[in-house]
C-alpha positions as CSV (number, residue, x, y, z in Angstrom):
1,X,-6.6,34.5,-7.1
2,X,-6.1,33.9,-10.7
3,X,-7.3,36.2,-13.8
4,X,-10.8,34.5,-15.8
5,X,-7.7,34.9,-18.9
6,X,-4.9,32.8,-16.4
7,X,-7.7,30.7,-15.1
8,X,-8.4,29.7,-18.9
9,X,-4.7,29.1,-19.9
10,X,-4.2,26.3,-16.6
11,X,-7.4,24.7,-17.6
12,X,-7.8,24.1,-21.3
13,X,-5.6,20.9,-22.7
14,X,-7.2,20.5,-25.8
15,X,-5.0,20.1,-28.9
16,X,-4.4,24.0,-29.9
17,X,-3.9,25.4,-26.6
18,X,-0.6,26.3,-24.7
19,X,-1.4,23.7,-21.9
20,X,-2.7,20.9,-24.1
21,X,0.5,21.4,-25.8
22,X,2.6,21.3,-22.8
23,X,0.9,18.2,-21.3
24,X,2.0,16.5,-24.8
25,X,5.4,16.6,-23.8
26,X,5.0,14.2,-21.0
27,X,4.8,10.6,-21.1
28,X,1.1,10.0,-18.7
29,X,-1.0,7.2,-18.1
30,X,-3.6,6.4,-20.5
31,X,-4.7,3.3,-19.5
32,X,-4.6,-0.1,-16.7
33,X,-2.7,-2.6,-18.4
34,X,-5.5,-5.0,-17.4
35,X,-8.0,-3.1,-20.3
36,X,-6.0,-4.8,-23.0
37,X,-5.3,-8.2,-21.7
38,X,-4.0,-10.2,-24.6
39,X,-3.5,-10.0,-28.5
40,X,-6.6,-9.2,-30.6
41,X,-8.5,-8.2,-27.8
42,X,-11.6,-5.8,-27.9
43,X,-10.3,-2.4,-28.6
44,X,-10.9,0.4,-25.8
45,X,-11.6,3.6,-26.3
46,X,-10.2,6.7,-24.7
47,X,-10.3,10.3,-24.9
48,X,-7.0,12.3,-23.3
49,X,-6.0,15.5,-23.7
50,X,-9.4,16.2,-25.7
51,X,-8.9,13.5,-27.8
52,X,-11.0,10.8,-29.1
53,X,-8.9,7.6,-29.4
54,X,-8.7,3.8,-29.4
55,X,-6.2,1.6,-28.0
56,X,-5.7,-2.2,-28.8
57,X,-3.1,-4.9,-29.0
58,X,-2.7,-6.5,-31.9
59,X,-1.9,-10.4,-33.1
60,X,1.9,-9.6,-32.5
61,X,1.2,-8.3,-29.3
62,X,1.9,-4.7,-30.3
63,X,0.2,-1.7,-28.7
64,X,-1.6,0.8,-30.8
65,X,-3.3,4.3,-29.8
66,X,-5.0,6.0,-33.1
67,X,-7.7,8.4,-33.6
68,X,-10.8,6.8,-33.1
69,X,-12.5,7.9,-36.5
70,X,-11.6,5.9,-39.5
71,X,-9.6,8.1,-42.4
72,X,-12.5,7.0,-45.0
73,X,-16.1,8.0,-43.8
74,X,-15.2,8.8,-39.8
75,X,-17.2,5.3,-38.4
76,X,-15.9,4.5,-35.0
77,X,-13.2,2.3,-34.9
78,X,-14.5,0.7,-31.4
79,X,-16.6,-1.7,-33.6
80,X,-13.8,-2.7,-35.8
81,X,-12.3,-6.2,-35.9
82,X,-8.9,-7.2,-34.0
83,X,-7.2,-9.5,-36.1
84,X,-4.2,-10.2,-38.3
85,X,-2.2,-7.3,-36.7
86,X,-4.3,-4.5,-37.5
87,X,-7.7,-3.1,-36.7
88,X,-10.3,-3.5,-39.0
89,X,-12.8,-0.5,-39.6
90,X,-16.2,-2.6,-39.5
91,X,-17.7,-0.3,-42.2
92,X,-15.8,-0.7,-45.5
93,X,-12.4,-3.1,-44.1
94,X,-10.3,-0.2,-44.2
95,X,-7.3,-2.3,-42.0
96,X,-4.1,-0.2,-39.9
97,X,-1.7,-1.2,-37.9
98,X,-0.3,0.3,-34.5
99,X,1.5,2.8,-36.3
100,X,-2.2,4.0,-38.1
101,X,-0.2,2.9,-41.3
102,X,-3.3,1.7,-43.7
103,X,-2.5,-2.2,-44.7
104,X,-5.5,-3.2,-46.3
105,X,-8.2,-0.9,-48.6
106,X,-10.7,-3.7,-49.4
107,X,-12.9,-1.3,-51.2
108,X,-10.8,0.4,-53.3
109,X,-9.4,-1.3,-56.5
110,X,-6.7,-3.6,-55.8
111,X,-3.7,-2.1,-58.1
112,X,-4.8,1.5,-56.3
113,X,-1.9,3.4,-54.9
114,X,-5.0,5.4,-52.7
115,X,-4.3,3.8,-49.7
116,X,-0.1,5.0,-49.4
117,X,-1.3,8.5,-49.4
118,X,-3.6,8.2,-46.3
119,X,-2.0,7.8,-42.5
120,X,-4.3,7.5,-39.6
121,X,-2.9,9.8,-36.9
122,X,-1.4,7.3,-34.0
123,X,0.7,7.8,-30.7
124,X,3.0,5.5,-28.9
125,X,1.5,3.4,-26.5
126,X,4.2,1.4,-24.0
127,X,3.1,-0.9,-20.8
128,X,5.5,-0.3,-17.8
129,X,4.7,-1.2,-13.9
130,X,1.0,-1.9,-14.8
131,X,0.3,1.0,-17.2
132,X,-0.1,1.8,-20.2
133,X,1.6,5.2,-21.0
134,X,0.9,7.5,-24.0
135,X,2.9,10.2,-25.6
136,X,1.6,12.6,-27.8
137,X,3.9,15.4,-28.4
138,X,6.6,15.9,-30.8
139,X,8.3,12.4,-31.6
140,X,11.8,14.0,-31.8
141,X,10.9,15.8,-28.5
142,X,9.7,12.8,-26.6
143,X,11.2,11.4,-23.3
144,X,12.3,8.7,-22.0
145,X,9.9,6.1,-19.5
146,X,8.6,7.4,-16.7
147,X,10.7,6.2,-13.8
148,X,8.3,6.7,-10.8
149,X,9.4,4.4,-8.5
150,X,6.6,2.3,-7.8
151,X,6.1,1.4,-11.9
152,X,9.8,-0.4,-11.6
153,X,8.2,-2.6,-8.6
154,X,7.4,-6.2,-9.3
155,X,3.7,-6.6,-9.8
156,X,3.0,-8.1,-6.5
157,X,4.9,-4.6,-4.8
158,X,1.9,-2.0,-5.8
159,X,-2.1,-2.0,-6.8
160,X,-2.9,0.9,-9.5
161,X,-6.5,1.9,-9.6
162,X,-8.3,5.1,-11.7
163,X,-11.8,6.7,-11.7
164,X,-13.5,9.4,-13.5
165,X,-13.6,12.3,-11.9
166,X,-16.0,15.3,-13.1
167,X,-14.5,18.3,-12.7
168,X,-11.2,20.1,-14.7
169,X,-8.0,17.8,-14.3
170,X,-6.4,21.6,-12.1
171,X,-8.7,21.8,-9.0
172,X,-8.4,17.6,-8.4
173,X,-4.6,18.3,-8.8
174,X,-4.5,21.6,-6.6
175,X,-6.3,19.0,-3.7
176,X,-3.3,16.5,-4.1
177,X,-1.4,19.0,-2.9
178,X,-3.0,20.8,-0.3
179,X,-2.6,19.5,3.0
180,X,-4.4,22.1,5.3
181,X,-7.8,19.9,4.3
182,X,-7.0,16.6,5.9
183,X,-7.5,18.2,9.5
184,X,-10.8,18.7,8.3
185,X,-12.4,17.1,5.3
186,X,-11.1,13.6,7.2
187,X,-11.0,14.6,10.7
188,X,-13.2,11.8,11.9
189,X,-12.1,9.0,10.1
190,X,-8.5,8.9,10.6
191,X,-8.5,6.1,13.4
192,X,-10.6,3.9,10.9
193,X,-8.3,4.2,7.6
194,X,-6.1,1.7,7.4
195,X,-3.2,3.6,6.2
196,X,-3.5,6.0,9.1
197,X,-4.5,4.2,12.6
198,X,-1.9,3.4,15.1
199,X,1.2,5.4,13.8
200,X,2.5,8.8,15.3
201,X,1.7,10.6,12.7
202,X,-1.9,10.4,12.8
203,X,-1.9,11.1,16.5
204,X,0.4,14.3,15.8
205,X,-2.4,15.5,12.7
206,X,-5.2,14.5,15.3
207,X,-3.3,17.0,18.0
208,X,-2.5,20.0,15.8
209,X,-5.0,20.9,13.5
210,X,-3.7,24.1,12.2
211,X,-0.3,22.9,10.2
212,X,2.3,25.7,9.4
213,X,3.3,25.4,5.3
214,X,6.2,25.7,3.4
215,X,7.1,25.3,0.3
216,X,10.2,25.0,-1.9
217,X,11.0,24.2,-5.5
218,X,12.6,21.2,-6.6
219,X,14.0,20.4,-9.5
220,X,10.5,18.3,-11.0
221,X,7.9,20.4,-9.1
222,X,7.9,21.3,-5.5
223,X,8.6,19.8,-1.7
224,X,5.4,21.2,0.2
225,X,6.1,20.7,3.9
226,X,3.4,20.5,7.0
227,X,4.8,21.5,9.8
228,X,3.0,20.6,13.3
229,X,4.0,21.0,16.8
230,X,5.7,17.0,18.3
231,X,7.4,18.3,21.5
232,X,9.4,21.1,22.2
233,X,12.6,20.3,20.5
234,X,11.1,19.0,17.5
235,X,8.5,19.5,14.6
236,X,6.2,16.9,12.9
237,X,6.8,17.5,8.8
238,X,4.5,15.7,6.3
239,X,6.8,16.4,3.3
240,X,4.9,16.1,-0.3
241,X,5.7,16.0,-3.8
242,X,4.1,17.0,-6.5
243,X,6.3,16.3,-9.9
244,X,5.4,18.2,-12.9
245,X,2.8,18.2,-14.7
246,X,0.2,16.3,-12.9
247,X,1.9,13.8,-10.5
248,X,1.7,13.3,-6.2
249,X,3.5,11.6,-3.8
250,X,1.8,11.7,-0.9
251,X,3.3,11.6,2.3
252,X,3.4,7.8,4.0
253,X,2.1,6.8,8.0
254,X,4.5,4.6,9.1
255,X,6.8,2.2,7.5
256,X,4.5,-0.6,8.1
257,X,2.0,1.2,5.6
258,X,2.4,1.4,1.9
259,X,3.1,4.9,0.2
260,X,0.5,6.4,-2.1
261,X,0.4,9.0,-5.0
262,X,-1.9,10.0,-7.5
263,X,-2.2,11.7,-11.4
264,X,-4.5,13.5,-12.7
265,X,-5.0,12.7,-16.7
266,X,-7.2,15.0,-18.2
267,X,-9.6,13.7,-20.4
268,X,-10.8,16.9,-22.0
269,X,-11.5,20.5,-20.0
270,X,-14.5,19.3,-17.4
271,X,-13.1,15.7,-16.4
272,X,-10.4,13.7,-15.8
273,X,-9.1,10.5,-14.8
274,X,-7.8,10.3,-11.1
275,X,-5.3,7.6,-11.3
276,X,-4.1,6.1,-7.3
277,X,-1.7,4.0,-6.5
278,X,0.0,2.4,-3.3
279,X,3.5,0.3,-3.2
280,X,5.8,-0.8,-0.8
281,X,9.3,-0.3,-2.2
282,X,10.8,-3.5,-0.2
283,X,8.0,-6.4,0.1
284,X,4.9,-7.7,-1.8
285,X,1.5,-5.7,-0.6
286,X,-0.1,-8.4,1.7
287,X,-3.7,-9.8,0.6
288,X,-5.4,-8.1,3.7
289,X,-4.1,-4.6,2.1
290,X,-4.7,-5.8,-1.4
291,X,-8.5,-6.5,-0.2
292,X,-9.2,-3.0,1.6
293,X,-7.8,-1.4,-1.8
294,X,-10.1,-3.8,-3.7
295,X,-12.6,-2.4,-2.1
296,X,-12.3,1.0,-2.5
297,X,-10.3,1.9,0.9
298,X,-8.1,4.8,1.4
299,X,-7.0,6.8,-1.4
300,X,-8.9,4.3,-3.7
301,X,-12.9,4.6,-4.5
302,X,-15.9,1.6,-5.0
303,X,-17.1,1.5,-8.7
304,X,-20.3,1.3,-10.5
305,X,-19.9,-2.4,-11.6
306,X,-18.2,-2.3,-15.3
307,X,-17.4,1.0,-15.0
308,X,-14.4,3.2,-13.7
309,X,-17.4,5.8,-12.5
310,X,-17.7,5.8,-8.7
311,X,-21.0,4.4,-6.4
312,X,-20.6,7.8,-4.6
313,X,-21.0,10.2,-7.5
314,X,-22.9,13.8,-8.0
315,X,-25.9,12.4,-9.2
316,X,-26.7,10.4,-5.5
317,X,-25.0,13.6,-3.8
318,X,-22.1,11.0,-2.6
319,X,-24.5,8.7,-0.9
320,X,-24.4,11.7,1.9
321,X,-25.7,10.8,5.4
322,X,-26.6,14.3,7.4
323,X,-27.1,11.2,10.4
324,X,-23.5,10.3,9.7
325,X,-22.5,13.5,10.2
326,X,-24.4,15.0,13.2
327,X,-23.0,12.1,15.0
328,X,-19.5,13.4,13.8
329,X,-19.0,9.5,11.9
330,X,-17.6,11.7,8.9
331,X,-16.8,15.3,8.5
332,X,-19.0,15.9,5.7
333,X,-21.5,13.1,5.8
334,X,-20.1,11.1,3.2
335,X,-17.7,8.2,3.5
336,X,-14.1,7.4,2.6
337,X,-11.7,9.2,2.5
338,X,-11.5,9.6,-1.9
339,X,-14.8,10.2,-2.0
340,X,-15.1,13.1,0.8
341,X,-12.1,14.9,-1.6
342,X,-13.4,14.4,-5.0
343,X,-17.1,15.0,-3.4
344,X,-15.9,18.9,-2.6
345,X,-13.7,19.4,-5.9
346,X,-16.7,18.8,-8.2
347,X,-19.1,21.0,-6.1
348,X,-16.9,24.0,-7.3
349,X,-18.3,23.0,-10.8
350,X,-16.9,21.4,-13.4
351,X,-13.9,24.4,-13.7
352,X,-13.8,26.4,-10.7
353,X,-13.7,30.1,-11.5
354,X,-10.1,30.8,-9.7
355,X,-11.3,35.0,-9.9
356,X,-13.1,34.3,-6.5
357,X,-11.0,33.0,-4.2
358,X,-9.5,34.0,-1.6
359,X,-6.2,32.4,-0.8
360,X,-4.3,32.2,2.7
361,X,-1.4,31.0,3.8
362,X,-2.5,27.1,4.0
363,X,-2.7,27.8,-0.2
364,X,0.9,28.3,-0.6
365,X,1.6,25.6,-2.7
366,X,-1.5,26.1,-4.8
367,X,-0.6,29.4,-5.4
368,X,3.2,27.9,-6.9
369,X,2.2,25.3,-8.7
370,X,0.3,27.2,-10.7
371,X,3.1,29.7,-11.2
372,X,4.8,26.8,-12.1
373,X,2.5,25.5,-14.5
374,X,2.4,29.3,-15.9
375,X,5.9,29.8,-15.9
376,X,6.6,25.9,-17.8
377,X,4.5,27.9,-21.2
378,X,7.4,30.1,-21.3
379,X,10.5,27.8,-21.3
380,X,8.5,25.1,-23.3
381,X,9.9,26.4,-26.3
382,X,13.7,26.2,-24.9
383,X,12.9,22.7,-23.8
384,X,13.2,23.2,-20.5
385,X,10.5,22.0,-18.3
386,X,10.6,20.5,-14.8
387,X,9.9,17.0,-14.5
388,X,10.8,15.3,-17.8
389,X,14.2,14.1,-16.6
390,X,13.7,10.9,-15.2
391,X,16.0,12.0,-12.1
392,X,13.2,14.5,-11.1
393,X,10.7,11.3,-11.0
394,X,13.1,9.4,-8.5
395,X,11.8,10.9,-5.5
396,X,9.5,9.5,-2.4
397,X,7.6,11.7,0.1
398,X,8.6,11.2,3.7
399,X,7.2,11.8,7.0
400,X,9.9,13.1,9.6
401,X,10.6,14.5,13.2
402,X,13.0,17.3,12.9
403,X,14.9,19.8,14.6
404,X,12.8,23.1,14.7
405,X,15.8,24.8,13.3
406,X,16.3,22.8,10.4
407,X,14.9,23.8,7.6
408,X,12.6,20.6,6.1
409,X,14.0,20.4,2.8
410,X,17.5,20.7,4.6
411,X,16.5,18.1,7.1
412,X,14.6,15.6,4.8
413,X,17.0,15.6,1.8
414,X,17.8,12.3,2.2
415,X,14.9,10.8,2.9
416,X,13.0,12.0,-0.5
417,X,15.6,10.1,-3.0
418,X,15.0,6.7,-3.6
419,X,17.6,4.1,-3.2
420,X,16.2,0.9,-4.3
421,X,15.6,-2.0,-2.4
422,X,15.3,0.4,1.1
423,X,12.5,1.4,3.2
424,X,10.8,4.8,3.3
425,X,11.4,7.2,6.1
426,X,8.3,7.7,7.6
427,X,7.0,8.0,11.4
């Protein structure tokens, strides 16, 4: 269990706080590159990190991220005109470019030198694998690309989706990366999700429902094994990663199956955007998968149409059915496998208050993640922190029989680098 003061420093990102500044130093993803389409398209707003900003593309094809109130009398920027390669306040034509440099100060007089003094605050904005990724921090501190390996895939190799989540970006992150729940919160509808039915691996999770954990460090973040019982000479490991600060990999069901991860952006301290994605590091995703991920299958979630807010949301208690349930159709009564996690993450509140738990073994890589996080505040200022170098991103998650006497991240080393172009190991 954490202290209310520990429990505040994880969960506050805003501008001014220790976390909010570490998150800065990250590259993370702000947007789908579908939101801004083409040049001089509609602006978008979003708010990351506590921040209220708008993104848009301009003539040149430029992206820009800048504060969403205009330098002059704070209107909105969303109802500003996209043209001419700069966005167009809609209240007095106060005009800047991607860089928030001001071009154009229609109602000043024209010989005024006004308008070189004044610099809307902006941050780089760069599209890679389907994403738009912001940075925020320091510019003579900021890193290179993300190189997760399913945003260097061709287009037709992964599907990205994201959803609002209500609750603190920690406790969505903290059930990423526990694995204890999936005997449990999904018990009853692994033979019905398509990433699980007919491998191994489900059968083994279905057999053993009370997985043995361990965790190590790696060099980004942590490997969090699962360890069941497969036969006498071996072990079943479900090997996870979570990358620093935010990222998951989780582990695949077969090779057959496209590998999943997920991030978890915040947005300011009582939501976030839950960003999920699933690739195939050595073929195209087949329409059949690309149609059950459409439609909010597996890690993925059905929307409120125009909207990233989910169907299943607090407000219609996740569409529950108690009928569902007493006929053991779903764990909880509620359906899908996103939904029946984000469903149990928001009824802690919107930031859960970490001075009540009670942790157990099963919490193990909870309990150093956070330490993690904790201990990242410390060495921010020596510039080292886990998970910037894009070697630490290189990684897969991996799903292996081993040895009981080998240790996992002994056994598995292999199996969690990516080598492009070659097939995950999975069972």
């Amino acid at each position: 269990m954490l202290t209310s003061e520990q429990n505040v420093l994880l969960t506050q990102t805003g501008p001014e706080t220790p976390m909010g500044r570490l998150f800065r130093r990250y590259w993370f993803p702000a947007l789908l590159a579908e939101e801004l389409p083409e040049a001089d398209c509609p602006p978008v707003r979003v708010q990351l990190l506590g921040e209220k900003l708008i993104a848009f593309q301009d003539t040149s094809g430029r992206l820009g991220l800048l504060d969403e109130f205009c330098a002059h009398r704070t209107a909105s920027l969303y109802f500003g005109r996209n043209e001419e390669n700069g966005l167009r306040c809609a209240y007095h034509g106060w005009k800047y470019d991607v860089e928030g440099n001001l071009t154009d100060m229609p109602s000043e007089p024209e010989d005024s030198k006004f308008r070189c003094r004044i610099k809307q605050k902006s941050y780089p904005l760069v599209e890679r694998g389907g994403v738009l990724w912001a940075y925020m921090g320091p510019a003579d501190k900021m890193p290179e690309l993300p190189e997760l390996e399913w945003a260097l895939l061709g287009d037709g190799q992964r599907f990205i989706s994201k959803r609002l989540q209500e609750t603190n970006y920690l406790q969505a992150m903290e059930g990423g990366i526990d694995s204890s729940h999936v005997s449990f919160a999904h018990r009853f509808n692994l033979d019905d999700d398509p990433m699980h039915s007919g491998t191994a691996g489900n059968e083994y999770i279905k057999a053993d429902t009370r997985p043995k954990f361990e965790v190590a460090e790696s060099d980004g973040g942590l490997l969090i094994g699962a360890r069941r019982n497969a036969n006498e000479e071996e072990f079943y490991w479900r090997i996870t990663q979570w990358i620093m600060p935010f990222y998951t990999i989780i582990p695949p069901f077969g090779t057959h199956n496209p590998m999943g991860g997920h991030a978890w952006v915040p947005i300011d301290d009582t939501t976030c955007w839950a960003w999920s994605w699933n690739y195939h590091p050595t073929r195209d995703l087949r329409e059949d998968e690309l149609e059950q991920m459409r439609n909010g299958d597996g890690i993925h979630a059905k929307y409120i149409p125009g909207t990233y807010r989910t169907l299943a949301n607090k407000d219609n208690d996740y569409l529950m059915d108690r009928e569902a349930q007493k006929q053991k159709k779903t764990f909880s009564g509620i359906e899908g496998i996103a939904a029946q996690d984000f469903s149990l993450q928001e009824s802690m509140g919107e930031i859960a208050d970490r001075t009540k738990e009670r942790l157990g073994t099963s919490d193990a890589a909870i309990i150093l993640a956070r330490r993690r996080l904790l201990a990242a505040l410390d060495s921010m200022e020596e510039d080292v922190l886990p998970g910037l170098d894009t070697a630490d991103q290189r990684v897969r998650s991996t799903s292996v029989l081993l040895p009981r006497d080998v240790p996992f991240h002994e056994g598995a080393r292999q199996a969690i680098q990516v080598v492009p172009g070659t097939d995950f190991v999975s069972i």
